[in-house]
PADOKOL-789047 format. One record per residue: x negated, z negated, y of N, C-alpha, C in turn. Coordinates in steps of 0.02 Angstrom, whole numbers, padded with zeros to 5 digits, always signed. Each point is the difference from the previous one (the first is absolute). Layout:
N
XZYXZYXZY;...
END
This chain:
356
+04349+01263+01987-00026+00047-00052-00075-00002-00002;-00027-00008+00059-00077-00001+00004-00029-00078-00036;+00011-00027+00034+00009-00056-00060-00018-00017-00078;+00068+00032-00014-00009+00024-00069-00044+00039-00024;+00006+00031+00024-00062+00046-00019-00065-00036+00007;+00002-00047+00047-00080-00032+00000+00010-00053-00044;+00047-00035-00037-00014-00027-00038+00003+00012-00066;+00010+00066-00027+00016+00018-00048-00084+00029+00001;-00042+00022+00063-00073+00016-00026-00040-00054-00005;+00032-00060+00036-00059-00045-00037+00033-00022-00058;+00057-00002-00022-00013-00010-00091-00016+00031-00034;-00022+00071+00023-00036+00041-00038-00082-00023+00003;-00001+00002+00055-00073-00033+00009-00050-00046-00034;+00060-00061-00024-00022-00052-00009-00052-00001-00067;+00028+00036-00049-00036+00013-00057-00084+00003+00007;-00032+00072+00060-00026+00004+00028-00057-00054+00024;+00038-00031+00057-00036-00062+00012-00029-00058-00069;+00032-00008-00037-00022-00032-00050-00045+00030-00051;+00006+00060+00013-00030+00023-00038-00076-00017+00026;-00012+00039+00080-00063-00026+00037-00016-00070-00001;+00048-00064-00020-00026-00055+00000-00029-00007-00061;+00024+00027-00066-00031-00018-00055-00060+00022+00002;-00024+00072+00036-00047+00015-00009-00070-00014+00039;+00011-00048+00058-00036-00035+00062-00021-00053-00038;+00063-00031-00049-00024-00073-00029-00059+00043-00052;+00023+00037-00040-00033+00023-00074-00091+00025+00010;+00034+00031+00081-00090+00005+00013-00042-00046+00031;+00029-00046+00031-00042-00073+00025-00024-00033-00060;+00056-00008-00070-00005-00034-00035-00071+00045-00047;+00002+00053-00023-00058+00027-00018-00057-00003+00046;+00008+00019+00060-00072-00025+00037-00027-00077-00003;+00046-00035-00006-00031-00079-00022-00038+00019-00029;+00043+00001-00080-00010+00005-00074-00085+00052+00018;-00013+00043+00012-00064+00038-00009-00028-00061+00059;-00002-00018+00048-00041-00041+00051-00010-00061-00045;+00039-00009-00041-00038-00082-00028-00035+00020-00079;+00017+00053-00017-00030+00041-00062-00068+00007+00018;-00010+00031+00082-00076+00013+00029-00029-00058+00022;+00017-00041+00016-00020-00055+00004-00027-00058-00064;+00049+00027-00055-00016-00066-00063-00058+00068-00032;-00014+00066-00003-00041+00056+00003-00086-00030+00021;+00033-00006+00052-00080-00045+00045-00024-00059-00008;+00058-00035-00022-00042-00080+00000-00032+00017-00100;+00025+00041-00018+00003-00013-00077-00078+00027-00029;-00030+00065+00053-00046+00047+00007-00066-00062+00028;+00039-00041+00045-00051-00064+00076-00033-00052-00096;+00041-00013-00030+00003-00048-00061-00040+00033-00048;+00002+00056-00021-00012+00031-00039-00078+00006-00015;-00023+00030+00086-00034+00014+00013-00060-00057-00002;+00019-00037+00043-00044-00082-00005-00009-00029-00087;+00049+00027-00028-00008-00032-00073-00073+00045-00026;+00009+00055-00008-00038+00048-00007-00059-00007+00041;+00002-00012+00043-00075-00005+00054-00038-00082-00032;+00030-00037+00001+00005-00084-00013-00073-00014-00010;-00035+00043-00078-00040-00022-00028-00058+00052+00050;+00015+00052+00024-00039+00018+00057-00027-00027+00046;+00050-00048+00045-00013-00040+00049-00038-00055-00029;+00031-00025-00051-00056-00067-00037-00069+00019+00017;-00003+00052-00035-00071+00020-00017-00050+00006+00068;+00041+00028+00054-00036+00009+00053-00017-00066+00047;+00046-00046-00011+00011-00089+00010-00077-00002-00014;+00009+00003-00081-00059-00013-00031-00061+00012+00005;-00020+00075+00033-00057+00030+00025-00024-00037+00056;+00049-00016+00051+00002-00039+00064-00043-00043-00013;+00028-00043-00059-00029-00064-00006-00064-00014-00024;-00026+00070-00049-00046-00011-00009-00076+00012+00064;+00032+00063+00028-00052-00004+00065+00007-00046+00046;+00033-00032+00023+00014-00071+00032-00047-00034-00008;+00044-00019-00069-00083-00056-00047-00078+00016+00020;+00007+00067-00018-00096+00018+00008-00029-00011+00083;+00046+00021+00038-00001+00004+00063-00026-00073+00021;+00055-00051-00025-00028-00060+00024-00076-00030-00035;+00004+00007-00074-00056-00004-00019-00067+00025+00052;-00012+00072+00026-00044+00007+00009-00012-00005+00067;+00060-00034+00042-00044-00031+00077-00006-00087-00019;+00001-00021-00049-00004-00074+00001+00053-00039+00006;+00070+00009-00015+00047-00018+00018+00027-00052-00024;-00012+00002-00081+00023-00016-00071-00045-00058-00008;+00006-00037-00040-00070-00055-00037-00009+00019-00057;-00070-00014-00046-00032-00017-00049+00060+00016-00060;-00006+00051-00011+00057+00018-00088-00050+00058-00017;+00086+00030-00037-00030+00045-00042+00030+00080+00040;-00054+00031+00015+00028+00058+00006+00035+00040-00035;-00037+00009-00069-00001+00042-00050+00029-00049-00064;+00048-00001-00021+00009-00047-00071-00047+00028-00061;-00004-00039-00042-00045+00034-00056+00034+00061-00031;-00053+00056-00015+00044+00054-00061-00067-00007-00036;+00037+00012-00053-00052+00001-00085-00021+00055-00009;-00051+00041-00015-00039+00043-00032-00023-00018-00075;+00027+00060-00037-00053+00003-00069-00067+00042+00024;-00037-00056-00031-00057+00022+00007-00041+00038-00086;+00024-00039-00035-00024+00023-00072+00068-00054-00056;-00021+00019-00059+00047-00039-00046+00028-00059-00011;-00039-00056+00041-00006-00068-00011-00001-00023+00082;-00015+00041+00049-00020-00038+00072+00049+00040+00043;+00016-00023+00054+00033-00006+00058-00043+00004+00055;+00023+00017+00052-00016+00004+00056+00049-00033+00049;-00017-00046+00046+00076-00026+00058-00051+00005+00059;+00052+00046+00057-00031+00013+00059+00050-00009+00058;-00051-00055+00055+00067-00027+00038-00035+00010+00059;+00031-00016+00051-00016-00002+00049+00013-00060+00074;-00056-00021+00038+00022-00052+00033-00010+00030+00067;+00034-00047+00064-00021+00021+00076-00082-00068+00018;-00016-00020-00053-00032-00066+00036-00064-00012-00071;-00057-00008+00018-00024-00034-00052-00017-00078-00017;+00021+00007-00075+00025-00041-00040-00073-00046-00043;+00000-00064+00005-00040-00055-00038-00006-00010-00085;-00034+00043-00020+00006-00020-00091+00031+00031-00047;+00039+00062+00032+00059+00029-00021-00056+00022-00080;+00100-00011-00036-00039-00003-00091+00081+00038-00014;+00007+00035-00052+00041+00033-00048+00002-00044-00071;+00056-00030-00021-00002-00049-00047+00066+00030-00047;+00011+00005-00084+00048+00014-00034-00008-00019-00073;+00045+00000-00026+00031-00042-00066+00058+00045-00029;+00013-00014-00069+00049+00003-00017+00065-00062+00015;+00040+00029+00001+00068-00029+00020+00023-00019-00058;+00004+00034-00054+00040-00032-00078-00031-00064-00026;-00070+00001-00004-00044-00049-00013-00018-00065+00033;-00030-00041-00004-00040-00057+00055-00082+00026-00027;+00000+00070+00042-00052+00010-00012-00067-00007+00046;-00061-00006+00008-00056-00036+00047+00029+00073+00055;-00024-00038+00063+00027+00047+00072-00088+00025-00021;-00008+00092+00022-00049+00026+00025+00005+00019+00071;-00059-00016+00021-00012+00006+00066-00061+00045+00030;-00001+00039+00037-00062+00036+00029-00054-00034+00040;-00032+00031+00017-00051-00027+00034+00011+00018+00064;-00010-00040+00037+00022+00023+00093-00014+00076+00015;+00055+00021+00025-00020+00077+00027+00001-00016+00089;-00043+00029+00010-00015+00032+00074+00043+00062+00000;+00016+00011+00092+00069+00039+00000-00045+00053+00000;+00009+00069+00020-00015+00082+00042+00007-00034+00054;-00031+00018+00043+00045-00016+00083-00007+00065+00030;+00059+00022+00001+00013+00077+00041+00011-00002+00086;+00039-00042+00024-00021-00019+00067+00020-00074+00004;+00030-00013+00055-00004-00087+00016+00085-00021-00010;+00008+00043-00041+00098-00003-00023+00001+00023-00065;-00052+00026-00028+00032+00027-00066-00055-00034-00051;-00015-00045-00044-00042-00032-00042+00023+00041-00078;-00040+00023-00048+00049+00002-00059-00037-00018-00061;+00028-00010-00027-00020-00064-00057+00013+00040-00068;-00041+00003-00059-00005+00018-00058-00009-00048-00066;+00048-00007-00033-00038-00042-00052+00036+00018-00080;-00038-00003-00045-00004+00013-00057+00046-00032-00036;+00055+00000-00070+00034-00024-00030-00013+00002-00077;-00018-00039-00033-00035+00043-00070-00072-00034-00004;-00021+00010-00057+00044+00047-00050+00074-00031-00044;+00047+00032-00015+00050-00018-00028+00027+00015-00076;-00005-00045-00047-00017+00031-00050+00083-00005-00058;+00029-00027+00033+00063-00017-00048+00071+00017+00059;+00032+00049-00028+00094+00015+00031+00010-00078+00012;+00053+00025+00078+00017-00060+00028+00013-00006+00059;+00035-00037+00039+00004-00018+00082-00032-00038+00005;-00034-00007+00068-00058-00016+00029+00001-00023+00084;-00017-00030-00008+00019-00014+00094-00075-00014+00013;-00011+00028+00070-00069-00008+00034+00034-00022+00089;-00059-00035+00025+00037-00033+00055-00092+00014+00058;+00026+00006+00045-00068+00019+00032-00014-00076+00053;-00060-00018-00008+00007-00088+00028-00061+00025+00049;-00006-00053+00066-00047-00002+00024-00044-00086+00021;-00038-00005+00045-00039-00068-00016+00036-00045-00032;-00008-00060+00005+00035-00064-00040+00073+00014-00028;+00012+00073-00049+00052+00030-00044+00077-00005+00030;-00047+00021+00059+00098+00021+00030+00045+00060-00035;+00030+00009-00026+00022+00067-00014+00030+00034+00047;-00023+00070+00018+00046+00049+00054+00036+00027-00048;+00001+00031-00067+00039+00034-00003+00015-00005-00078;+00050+00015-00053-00006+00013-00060+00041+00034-00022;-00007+00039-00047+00031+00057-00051-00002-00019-00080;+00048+00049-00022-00011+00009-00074+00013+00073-00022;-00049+00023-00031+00024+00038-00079-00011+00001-00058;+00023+00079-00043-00003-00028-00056-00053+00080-00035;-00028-00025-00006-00063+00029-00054-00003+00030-00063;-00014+00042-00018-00011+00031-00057-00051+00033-00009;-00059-00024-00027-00076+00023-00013+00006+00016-00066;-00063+00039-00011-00003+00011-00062-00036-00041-00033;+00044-00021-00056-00034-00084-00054-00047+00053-00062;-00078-00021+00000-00017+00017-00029+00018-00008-00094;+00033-00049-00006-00003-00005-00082+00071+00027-00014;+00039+00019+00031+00065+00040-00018+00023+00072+00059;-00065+00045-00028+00014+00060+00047+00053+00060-00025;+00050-00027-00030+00046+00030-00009+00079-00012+00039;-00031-00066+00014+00057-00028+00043+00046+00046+00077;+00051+00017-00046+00064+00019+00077+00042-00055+00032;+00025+00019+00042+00038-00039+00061+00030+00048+00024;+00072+00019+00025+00019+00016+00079-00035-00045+00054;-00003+00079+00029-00018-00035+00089+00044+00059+00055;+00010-00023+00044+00031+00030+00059-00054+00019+00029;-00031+00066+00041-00040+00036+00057+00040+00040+00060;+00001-00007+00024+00019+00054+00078-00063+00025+00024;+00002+00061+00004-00057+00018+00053+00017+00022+00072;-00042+00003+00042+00003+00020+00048-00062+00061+00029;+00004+00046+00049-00049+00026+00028+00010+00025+00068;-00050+00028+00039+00000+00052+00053+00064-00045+00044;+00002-00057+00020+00036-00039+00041-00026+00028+00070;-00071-00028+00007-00018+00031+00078+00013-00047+00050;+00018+00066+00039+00065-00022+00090+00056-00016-00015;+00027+00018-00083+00074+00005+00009+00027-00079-00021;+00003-00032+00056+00014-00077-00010+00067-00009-00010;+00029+00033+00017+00082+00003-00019+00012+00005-00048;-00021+00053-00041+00022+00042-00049-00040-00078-00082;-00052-00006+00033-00032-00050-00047+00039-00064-00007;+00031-00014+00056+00013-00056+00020+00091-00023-00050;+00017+00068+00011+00063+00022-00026-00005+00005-00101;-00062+00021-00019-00021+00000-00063-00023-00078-00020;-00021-00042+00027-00033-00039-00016+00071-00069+00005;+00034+00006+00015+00060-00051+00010+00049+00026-00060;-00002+00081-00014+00062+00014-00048-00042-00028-00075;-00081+00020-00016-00031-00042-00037+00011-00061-00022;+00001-00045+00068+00000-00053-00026+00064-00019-00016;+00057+00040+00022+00072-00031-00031-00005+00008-00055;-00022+00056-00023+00018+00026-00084-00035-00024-00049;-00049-00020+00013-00058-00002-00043-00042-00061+00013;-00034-00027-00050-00058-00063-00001-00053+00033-00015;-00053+00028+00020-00034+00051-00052-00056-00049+00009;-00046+00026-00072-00041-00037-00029-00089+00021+00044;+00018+00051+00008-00068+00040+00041+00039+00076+00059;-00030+00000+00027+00011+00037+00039-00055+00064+00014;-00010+00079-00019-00031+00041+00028+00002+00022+00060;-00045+00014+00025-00008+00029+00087-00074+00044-00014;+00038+00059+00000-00053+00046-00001-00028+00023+00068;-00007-00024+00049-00037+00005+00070+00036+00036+00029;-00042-00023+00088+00020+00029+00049+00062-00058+00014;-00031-00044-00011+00060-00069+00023-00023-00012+00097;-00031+00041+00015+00003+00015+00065+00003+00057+00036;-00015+00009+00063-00014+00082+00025-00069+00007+00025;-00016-00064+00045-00067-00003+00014-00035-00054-00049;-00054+00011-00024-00041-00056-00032-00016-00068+00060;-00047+00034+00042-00004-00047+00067+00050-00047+00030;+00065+00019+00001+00053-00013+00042+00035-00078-00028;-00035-00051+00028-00011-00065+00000+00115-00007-00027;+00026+00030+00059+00064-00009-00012+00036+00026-00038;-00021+00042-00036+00032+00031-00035-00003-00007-00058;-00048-00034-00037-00035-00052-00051+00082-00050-00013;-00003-00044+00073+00042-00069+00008+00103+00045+00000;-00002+00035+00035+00063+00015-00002+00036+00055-00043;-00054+00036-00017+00042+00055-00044-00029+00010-00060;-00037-00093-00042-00025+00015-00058+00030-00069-00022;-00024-00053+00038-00004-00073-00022+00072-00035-00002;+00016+00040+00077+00077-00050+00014+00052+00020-00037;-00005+00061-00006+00073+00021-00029+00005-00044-00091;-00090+00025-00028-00010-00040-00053+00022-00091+00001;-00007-00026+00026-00014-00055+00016+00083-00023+00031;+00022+00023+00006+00074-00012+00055+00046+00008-00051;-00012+00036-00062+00045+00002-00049-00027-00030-00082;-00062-00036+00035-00036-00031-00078+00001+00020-00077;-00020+00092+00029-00011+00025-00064-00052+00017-00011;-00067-00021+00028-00056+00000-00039-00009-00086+00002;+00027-00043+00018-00012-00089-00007+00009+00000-00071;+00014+00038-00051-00019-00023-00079+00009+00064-00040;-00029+00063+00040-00022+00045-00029-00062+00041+00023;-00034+00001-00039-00075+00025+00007-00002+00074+00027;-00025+00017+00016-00009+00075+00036-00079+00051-00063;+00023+00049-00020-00040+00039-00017-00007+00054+00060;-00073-00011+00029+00006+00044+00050-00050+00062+00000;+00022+00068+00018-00047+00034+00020+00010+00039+00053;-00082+00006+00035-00006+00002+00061+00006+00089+00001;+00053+00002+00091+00002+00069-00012-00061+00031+00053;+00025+00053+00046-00038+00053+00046+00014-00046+00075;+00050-00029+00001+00018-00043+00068-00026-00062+00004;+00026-00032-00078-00063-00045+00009-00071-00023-00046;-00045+00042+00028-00034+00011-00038-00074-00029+00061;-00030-00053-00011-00065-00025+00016-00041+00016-00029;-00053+00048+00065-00074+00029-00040-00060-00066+00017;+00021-00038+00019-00057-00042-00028+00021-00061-00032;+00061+00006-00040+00018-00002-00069+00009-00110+00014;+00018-00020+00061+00018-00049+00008+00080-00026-00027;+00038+00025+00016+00089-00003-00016+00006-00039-00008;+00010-00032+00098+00016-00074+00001+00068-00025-00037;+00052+00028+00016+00074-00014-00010+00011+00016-00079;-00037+00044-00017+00010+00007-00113-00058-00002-00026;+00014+00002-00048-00066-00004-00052-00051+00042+00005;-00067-00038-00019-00040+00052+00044-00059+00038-00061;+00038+00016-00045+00006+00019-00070+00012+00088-00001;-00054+00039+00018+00037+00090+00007+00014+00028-00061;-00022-00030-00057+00040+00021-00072-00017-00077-00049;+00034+00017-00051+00060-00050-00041+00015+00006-00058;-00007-00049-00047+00064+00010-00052+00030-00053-00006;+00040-00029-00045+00053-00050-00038+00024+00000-00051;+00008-00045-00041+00064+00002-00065+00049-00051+00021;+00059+00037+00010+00061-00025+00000+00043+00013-00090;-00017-00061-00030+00042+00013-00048-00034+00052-00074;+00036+00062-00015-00012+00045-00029-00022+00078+00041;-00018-00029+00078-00011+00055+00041-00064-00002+00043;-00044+00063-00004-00049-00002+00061+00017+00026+00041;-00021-00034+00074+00002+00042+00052-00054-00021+00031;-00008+00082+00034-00072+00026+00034+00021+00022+00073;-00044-00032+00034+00018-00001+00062-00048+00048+00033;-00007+00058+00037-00054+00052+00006+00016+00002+00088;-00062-00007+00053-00012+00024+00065+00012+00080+00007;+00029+00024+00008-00010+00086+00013-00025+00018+00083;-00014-00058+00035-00046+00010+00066-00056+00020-00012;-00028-00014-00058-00079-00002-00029-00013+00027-00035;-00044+00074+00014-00018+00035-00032-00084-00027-00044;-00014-00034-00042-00071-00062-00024+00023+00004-00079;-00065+00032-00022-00011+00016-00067-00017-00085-00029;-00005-00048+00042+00016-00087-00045+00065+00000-00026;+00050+00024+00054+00072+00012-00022+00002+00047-00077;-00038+00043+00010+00026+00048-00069-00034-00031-00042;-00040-00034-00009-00048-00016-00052+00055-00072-00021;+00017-00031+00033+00022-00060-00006+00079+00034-00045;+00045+00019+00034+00073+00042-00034-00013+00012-00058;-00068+00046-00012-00026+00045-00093-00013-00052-00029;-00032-00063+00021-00004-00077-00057+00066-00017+00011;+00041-00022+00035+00057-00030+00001+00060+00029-00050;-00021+00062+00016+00070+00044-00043-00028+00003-00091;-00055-00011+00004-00061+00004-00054+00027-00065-00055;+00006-00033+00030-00013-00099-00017+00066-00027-00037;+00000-00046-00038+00028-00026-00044+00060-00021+00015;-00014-00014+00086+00048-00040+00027+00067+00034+00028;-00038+00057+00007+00082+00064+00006+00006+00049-00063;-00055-00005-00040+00026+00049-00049+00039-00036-00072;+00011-00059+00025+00024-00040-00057+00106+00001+00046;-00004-00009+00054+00067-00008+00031+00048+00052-00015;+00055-00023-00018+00048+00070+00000+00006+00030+00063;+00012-00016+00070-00003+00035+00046-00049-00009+00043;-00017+00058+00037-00062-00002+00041+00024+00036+00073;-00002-00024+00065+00049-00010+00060-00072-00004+00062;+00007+00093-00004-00051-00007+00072+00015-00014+00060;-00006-00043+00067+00010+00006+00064-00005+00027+00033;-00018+00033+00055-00049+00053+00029+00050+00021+00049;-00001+00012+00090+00028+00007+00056+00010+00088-00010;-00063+00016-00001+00007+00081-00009-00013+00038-00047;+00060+00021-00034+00013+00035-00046-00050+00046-00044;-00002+00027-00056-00016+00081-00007+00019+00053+00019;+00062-00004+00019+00047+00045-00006+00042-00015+00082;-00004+00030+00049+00025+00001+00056+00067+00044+00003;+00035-00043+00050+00072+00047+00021-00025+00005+00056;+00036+00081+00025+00002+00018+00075+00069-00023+00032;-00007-00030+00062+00036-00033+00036+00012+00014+00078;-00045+00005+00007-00024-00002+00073-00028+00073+00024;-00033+00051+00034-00018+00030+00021-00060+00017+00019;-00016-00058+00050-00062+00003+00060-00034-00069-00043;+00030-00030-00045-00051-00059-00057-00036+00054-00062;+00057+00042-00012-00013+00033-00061-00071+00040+00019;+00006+00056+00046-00062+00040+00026-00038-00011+00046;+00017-00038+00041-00045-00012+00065-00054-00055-00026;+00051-00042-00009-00051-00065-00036-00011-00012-00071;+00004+00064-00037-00025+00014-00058+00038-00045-00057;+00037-00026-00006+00042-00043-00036+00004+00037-00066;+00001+00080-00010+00025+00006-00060-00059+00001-00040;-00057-00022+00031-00077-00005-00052-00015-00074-00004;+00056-00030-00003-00022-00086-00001-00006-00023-00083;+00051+00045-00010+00001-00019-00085-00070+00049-00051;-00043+00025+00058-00031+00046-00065-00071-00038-00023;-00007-00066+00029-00053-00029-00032+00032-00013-00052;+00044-00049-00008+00042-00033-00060+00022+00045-00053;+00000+00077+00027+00022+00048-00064-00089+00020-00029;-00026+00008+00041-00067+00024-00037-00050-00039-00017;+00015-00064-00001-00053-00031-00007+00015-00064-00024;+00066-00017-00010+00039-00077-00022+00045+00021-00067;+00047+00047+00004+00012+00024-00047+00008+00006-00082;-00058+00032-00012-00050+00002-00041+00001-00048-00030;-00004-00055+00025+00005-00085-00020+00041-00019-00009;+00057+00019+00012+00067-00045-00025+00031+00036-00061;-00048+00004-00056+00017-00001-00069+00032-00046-00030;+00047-00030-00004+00001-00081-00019+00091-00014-00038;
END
């Protein structure tokens, strides 16, 4: 009887037991299922993440490389090149500016250019002597122009018995005196207040050049943090320029800001030009120092804005680093260091002048 009875409770049982097996399997099988969910979770976040970082890390690759470079440059490491590749400056309507830089000085060095459409005669400069800033940094200036007819142009920089180090092209658009009505599209990007922030420039200056060919380029100053700061010139102005060859055939309209701003008015690395104009086309632009408080400046702006040559243009396109009109930003810039009276020369005394 006992027996029976014990086997009649485990067929009751049995249900039971299976029941606990379905549910031992059902929860192993969900703990997989979430353990490989957290796992494909993490690798997907590990992927994600690197995709997203990608052009981050480039960039910082890139910074690497450029202090590297300078580094070796300036214990002697490197041979006889170019530190600095050429960038173009407008200097006025018809002329150029190309400013390069070497570790070594150079025999005869000449700036030579032509039109490219034509078989037209090569112009050539007259030997320039470098700057010599120390016994690594040489920099070289030479004139392009005058240029009197739209067009691509290639200039090639040669030294003694016409070696060429280096050559470029762009393309030009001066103003032709016997058809001053003449339009064109042109492409511009500007840039400003770059500084320290070599990343951030570095990151602007590559998405530039994907998108765009531009014809001239603005840089309203402060293309450094220190004026002095030999390296900071080479890595967080030239290379990033130069590494993505978007000033190699676009000219730079530059004006100088508060960072970099030379009071004894040398400006080895840009044009050494503290105000400006141009005709691009059907447009003037006026390029104005706001470091410099010099009644030559105001006298010069009241003829300029005065003159035939902007009051005939449909648009007229001032430059100028510091504003009339200031935003507050900062705190201890705004009041301590007086920032919000930076704009009150330009309101009381520049102003006035831009009737136009």
């Amino acid at each position: 009887m006992e027996n029976l009875d014990y086997y009649n409770a485990a067929i009751n049982e049995r249900p039971n037991i299976y029941k606990r097996v379905i549910h031992v399997l059902t929860f192993n099988t969900r703990r997989l299922l979430k353990r490989r969910f957290f796992i494909a979770l993490v690798f997907f976040l590990i992927i994600f993440q690197f995709l997203t970082m990608f052009q981050t890390y480039s960039v910082i690759i890139t910074n690497i490389k450029y202090k590297t470079r300078n580094y070796l440059y300036n214990h002697g490491w490197l041979p006889c090149s170019l530190r600095k590749e050429p960038i173009l400056y407008m200097i006025d309507t018809q002329k150029l500016m190309a400013v390069w830089e070497t570790n070594c000085i150079l025999d005869n060095v000449r700036i030579q250019w032509y039109e490219k459409s034509i078989d037209n005669e090569i112009n050539r400069s007259d030997i320039l002597e470098p700057i010599e800033i120390d016994n690594s940094h040489y920099v070289y200036k030479g004139i392009i122009g005058p240029i009197t007819s739209n067009g691509y142009y290639e200039f090639e920089i040669i030294h003694s018995l016409y070696t060429k180090i280096i050559s470029s092209y762009f393309q030009f658009f001066p103003s032709i005196p016997d058809d001053p009505n003449s339009t064109y599209p042109i492409q511009i990007i500007a840039f400003a207040d770059n500084q320290f922030g070599l990343s951030v420039f570095n990151r602007l200056v590559q998405s530039a050049s994907q998108k765009t060919s531009p014809n001239f380029i603005i840089h309203a100053g402060d293309g450094v943090q220190e004026y002095n700061n030999l390296q900071q010139w080479q890595t967080d102005f030239y290379d990033p320029l130069a590494n993505y060859k978007l000033t190699k055939h676009a000219p730079i309209i530059y004006a100088h800001g508060n960072h970099d701003f030379d009071p004894k008015n040398l400006y080895n690395y840009t044009t050494d030009t503290s105000w400006y104009s141009l005709t691009i086309a059907n447009t003037r632009w006026i390029v104005l120092d706001s470091n410099i408080d010099d009644i030559n400046q105001d006298l010069w702006l009241s003829n300029e804005l005065s003159s035939p040559e902007t009051q005939n243009k449909d648009f007229k396109i001032v430059i100028v680093h510091i504003p009339p009109f200031m935003e507050f930003w900062d705190p201890i810039a705004w009041n301590e260091k007086k920032e919000k009276h930076w704009g009150e020369f330009w309101t009381s005394t520049q102003l006035s002048t831009w009737t136009i």
